[in-house]
Each structure stands twice: as structure tokens, then as C-alpha cells.
VMD Tcl script that builds the backbone (N, CA, C; Angstrom):
set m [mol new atoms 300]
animate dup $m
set s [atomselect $m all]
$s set {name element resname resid chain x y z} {
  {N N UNK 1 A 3.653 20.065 9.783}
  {CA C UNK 1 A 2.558 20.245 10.709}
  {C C UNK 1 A 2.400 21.741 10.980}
  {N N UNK 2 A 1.100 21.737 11.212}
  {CA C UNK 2 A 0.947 23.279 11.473}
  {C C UNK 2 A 0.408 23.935 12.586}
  {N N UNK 3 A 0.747 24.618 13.541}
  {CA C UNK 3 A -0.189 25.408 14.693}
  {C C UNK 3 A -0.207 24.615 15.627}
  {N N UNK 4 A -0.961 23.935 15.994}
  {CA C UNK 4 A -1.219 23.463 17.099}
  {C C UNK 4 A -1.441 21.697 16.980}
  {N N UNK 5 A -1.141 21.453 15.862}
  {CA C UNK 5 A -1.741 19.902 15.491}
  {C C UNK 5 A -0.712 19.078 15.949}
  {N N UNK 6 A -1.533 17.910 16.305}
  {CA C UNK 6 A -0.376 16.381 16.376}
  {C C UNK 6 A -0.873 15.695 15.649}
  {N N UNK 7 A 0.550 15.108 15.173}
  {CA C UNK 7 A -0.008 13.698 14.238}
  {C C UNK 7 A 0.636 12.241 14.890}
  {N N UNK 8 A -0.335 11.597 15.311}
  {CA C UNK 8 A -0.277 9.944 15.432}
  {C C UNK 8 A -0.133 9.057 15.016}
  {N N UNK 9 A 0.425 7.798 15.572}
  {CA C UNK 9 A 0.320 6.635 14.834}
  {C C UNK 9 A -0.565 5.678 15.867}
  {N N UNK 10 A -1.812 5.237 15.487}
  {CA C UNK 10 A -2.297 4.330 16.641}
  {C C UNK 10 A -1.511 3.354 17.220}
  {N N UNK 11 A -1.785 2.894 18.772}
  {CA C UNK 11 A -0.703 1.489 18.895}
  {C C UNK 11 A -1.482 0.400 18.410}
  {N N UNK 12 A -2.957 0.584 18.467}
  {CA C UNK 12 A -3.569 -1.209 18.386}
  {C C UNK 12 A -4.423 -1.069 16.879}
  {N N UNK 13 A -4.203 -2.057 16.346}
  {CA C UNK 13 A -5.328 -2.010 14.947}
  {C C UNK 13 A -6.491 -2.765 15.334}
  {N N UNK 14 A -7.278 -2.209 14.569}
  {CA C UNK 14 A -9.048 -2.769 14.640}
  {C C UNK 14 A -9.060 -4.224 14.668}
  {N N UNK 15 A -9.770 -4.303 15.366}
  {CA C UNK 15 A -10.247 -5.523 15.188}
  {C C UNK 15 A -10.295 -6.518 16.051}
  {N N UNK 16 A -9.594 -7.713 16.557}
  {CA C UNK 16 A -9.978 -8.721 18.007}
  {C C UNK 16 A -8.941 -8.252 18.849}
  {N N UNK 17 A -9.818 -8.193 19.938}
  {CA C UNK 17 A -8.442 -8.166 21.233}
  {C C UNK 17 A -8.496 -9.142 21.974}
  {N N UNK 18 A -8.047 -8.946 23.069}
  {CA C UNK 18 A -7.337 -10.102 23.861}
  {C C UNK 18 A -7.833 -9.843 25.424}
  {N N UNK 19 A -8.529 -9.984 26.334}
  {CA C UNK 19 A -8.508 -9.263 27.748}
  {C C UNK 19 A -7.099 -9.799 28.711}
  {N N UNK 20 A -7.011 -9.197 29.529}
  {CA C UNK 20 A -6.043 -9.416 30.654}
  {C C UNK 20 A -6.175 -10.972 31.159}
  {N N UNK 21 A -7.595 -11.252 30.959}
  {CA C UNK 21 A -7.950 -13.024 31.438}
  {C C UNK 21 A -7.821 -13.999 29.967}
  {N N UNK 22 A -7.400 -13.545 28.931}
  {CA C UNK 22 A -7.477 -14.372 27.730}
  {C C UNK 22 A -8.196 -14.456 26.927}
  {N N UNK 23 A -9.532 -13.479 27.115}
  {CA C UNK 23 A -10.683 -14.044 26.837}
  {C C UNK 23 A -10.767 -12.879 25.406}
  {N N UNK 24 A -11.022 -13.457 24.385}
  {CA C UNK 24 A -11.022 -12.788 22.731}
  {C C UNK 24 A -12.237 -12.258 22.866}
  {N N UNK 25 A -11.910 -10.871 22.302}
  {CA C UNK 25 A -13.347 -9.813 22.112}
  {C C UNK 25 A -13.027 -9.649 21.156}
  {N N UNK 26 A -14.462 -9.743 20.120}
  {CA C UNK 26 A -14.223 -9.506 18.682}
  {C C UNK 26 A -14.922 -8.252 18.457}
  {N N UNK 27 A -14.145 -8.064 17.127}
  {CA C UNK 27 A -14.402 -6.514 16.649}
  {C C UNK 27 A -15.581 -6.140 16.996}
  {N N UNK 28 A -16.175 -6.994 16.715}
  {CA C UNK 28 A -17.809 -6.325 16.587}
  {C C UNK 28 A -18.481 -6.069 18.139}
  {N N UNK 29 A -17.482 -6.431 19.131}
  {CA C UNK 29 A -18.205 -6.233 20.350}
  {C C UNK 29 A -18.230 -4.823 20.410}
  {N N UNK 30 A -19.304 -4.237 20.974}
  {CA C UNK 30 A -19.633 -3.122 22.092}
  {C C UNK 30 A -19.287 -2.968 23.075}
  {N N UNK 31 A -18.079 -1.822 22.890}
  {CA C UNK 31 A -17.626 -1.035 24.132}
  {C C UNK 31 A -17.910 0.303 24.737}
  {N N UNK 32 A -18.681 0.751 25.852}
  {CA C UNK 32 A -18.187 1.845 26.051}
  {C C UNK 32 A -17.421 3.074 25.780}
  {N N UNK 33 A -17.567 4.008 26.135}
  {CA C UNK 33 A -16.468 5.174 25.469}
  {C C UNK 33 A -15.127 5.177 26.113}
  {N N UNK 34 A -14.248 4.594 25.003}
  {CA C UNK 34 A -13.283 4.097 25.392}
  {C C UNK 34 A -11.722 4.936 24.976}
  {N N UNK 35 A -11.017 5.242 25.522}
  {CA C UNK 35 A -10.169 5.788 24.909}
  {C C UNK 35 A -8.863 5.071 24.012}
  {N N UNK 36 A -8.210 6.045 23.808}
  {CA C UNK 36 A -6.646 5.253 23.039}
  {C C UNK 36 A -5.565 5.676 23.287}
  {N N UNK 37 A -4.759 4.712 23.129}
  {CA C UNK 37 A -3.423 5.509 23.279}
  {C C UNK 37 A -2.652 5.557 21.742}
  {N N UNK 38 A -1.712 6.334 21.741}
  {CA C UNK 38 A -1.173 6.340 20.277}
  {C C UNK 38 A 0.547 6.995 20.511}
  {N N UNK 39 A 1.260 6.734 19.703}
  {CA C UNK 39 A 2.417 7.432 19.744}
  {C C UNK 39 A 2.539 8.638 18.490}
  {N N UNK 40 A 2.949 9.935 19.646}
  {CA C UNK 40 A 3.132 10.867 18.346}
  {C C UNK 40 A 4.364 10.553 17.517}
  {N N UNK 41 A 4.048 11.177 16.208}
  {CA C UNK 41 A 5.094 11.059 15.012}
  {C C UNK 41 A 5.492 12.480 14.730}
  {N N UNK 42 A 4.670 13.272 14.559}
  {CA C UNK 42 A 4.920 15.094 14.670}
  {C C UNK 42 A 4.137 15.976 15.355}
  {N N UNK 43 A 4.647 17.562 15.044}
  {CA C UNK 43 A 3.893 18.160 16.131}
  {C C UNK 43 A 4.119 19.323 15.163}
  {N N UNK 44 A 3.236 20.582 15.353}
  {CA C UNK 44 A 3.122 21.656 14.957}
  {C C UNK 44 A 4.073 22.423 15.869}
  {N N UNK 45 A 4.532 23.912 15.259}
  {CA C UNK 45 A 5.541 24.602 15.977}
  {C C UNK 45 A 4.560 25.412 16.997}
  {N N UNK 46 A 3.436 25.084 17.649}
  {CA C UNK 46 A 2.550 25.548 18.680}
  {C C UNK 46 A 2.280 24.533 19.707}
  {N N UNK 47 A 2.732 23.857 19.692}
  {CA C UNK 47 A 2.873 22.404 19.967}
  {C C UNK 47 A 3.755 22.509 21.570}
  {N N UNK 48 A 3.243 22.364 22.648}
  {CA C UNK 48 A 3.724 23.042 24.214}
  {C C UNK 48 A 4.376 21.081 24.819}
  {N N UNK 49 A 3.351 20.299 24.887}
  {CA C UNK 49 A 3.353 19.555 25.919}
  {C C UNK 49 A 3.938 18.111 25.187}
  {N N UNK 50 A 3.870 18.147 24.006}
  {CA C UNK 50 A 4.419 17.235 23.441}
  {C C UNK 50 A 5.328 16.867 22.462}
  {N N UNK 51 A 6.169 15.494 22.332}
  {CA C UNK 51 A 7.056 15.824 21.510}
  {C C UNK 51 A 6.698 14.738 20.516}
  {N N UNK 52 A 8.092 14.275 19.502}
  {CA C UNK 52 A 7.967 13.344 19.109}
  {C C UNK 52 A 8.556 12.438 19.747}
  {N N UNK 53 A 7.509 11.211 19.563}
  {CA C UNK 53 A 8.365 9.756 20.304}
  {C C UNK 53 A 7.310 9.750 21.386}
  {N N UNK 54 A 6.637 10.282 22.092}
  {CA C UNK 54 A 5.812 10.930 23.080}
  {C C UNK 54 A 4.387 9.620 22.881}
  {N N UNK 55 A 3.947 9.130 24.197}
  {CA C UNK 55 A 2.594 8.072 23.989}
  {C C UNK 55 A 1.382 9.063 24.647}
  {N N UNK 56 A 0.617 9.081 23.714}
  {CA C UNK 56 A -0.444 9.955 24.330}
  {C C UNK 56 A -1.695 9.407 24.247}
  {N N UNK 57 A -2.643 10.279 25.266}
  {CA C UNK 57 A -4.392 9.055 25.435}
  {C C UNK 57 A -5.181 10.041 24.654}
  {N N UNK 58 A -5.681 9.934 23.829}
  {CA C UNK 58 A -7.005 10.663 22.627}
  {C C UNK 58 A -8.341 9.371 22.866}
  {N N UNK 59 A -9.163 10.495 22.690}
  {CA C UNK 59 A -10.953 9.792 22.424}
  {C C UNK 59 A -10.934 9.549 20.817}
  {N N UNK 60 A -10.636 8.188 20.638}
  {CA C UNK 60 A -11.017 7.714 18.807}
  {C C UNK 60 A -11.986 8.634 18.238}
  {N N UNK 61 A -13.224 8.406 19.153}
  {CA C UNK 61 A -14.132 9.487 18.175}
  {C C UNK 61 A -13.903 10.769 17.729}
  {N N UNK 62 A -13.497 11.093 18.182}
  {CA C UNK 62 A -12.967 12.558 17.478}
  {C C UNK 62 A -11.793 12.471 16.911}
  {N N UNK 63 A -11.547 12.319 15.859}
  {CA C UNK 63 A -10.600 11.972 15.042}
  {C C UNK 63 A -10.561 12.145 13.891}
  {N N UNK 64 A -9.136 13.039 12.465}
  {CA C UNK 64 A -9.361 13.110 11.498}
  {C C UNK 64 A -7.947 12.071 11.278}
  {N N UNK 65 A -8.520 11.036 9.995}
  {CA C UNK 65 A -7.344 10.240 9.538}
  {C C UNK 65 A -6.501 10.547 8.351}
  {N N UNK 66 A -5.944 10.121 8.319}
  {CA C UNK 66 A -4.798 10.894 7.441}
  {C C UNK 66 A -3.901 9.720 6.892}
  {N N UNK 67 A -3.711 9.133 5.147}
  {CA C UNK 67 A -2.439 8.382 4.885}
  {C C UNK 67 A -1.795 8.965 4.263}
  {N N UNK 68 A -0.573 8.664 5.118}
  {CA C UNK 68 A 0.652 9.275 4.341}
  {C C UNK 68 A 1.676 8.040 3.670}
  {N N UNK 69 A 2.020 7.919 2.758}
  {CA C UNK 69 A 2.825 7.378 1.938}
  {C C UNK 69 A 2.821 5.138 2.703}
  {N N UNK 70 A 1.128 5.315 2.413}
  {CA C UNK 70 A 0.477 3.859 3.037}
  {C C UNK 70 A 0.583 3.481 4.182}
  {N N UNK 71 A 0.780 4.840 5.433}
  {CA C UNK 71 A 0.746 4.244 6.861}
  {C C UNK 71 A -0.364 5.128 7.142}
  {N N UNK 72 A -1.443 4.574 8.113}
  {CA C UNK 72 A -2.406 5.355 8.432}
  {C C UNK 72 A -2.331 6.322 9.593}
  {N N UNK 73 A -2.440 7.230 9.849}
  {CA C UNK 73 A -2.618 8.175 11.162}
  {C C UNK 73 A -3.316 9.021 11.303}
  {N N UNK 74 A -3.812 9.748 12.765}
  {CA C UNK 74 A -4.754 10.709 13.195}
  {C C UNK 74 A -4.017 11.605 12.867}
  {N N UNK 75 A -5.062 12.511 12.698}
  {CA C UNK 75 A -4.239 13.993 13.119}
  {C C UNK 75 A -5.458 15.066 13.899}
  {N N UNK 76 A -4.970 15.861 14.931}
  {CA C UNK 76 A -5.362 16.081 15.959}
  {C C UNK 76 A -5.007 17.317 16.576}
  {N N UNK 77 A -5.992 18.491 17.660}
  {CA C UNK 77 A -5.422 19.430 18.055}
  {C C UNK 77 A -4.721 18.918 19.244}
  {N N UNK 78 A -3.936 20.029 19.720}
  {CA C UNK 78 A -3.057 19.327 21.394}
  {C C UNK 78 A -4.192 19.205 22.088}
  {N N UNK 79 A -5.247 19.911 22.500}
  {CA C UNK 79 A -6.034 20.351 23.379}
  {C C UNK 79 A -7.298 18.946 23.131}
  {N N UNK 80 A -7.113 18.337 22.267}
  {CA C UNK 80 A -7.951 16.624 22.269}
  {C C UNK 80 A -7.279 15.821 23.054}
  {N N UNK 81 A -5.829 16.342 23.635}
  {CA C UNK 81 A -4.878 15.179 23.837}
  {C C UNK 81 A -5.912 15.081 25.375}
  {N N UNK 82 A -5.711 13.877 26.308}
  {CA C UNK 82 A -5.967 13.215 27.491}
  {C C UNK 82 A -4.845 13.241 28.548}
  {N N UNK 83 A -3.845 12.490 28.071}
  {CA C UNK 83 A -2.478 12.922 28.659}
  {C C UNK 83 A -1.550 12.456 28.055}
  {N N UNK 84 A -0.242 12.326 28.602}
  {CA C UNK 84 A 0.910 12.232 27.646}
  {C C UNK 84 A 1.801 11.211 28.731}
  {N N UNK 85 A 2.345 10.307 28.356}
  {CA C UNK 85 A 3.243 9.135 28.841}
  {C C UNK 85 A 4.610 9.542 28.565}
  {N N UNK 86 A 5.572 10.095 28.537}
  {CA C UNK 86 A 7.062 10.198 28.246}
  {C C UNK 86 A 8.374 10.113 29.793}
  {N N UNK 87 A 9.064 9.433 28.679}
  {CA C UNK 87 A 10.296 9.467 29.988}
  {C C UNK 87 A 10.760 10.158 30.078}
  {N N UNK 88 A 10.684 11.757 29.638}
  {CA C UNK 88 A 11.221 12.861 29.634}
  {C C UNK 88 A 10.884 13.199 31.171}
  {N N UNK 89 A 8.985 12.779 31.660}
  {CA C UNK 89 A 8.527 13.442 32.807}
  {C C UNK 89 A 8.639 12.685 33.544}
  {N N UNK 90 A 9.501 11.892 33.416}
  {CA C UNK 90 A 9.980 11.151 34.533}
  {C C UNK 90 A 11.045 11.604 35.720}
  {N N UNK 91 A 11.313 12.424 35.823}
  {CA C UNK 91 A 11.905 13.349 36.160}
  {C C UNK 91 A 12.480 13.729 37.658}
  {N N UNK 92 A 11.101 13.607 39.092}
  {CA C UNK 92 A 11.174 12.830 40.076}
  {C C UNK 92 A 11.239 12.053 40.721}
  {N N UNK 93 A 11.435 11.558 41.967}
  {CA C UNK 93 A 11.087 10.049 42.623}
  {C C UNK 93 A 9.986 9.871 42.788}
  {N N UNK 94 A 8.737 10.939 42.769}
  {CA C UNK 94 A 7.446 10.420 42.931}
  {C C UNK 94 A 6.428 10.790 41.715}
  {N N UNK 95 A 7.408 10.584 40.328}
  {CA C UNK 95 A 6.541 11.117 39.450}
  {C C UNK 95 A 6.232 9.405 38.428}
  {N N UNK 96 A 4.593 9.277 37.942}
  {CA C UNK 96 A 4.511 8.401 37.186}
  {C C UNK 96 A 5.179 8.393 35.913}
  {N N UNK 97 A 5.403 9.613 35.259}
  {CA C UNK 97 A 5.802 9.757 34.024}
  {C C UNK 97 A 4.764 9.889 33.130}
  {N N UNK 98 A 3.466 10.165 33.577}
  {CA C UNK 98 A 2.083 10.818 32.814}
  {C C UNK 98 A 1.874 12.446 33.199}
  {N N UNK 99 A 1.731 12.969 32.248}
  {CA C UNK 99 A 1.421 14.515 32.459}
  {C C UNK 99 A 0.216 14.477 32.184}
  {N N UNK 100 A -1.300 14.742 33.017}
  {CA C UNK 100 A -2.846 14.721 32.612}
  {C C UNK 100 A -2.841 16.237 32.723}
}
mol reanalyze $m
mol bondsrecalc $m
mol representation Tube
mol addrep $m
């Protein structure tokens, strides 16, 4: 990796989901601008806020994909990231463990 890039692995694949009430949304529904979460896999040596192992929120649409040896992933500047989920920032008693 180089400079400033992260590379991802999405958590959810395309296609039907599930809502919180049960109720199946299929691919083809229309959503809103929706974000994602993904877990990083690497990081460039410019790379400040994140590590590997790290769950982070990115906008799908802006996105370059990338396969490497038949697994698919984004790859991405830090500065696309949304925020970052790790138990690293877990750190206080009154901290969620999201860095926005």
C-alpha cells in the first residue's frame, strides 16, 4: 500500500437483506445514500487513524475495487473514511469505541 490508501474488505455482499423486523429487501430495492461498513486489511505508511483489523464507515459510491488473488476489495484514501470502530479506542469509561 502506498501513501495514504486503505484497503478493505466489505462486511455485507450484494444483494437481499434482511431488516431488523424480518422483512427481505431485495437487491433491486432503492435506497437512499447509504453508507458501509467494511474491515480494513491494509494501510499505507501515511496511514494516521487506522490500522489493520480496524471496522470502518465509507460511502460505496466512491469507491475503487480491486481483486486480489479472487477476494474482492475497495481501495480508498483515509480522508473517504466516515469513522473507525476499534477496540483499541476503547480506551475510557465513557468512550463508544468509534473515532468520527
Amino acid at each position: 500500500m502506498l501513501h495514504d490508501r486503505v484497503l478493505v474488505r466489505t462486511d455485507t455482499s450484494e444483494g437481499e437483506r434482511r431488516s431488523t423486523g424480518g422483512i427481505v429487501i431485495p437487491a433491486t430495492a432503492a435506497v437512499g445514500r447509504r453508507l458501509a461498513w467494511a474491515e480494513v486489511v491494509a494501510v499505507g505508511q501515511n496511514v494516521r487513524t487506522v490500522e489493520p483489523g480496524d471496522r470502518v464507515l465509507y460511502d460505496p459510491e466512491d469507491r475503487a475495487e480491486v481483486e486480489v488473488r479472487g477476494v474482492a476489495y475497495v481501495l480508498m484514501r483515509e480522508r473517504d473514511l466516515h469513522a473507525v470502530a476499534a477496540e483499541r479506542l476503547e480506551g475510557s469509561e465513557d468512550s463508544t469505541g468509534l473515532y468520527l
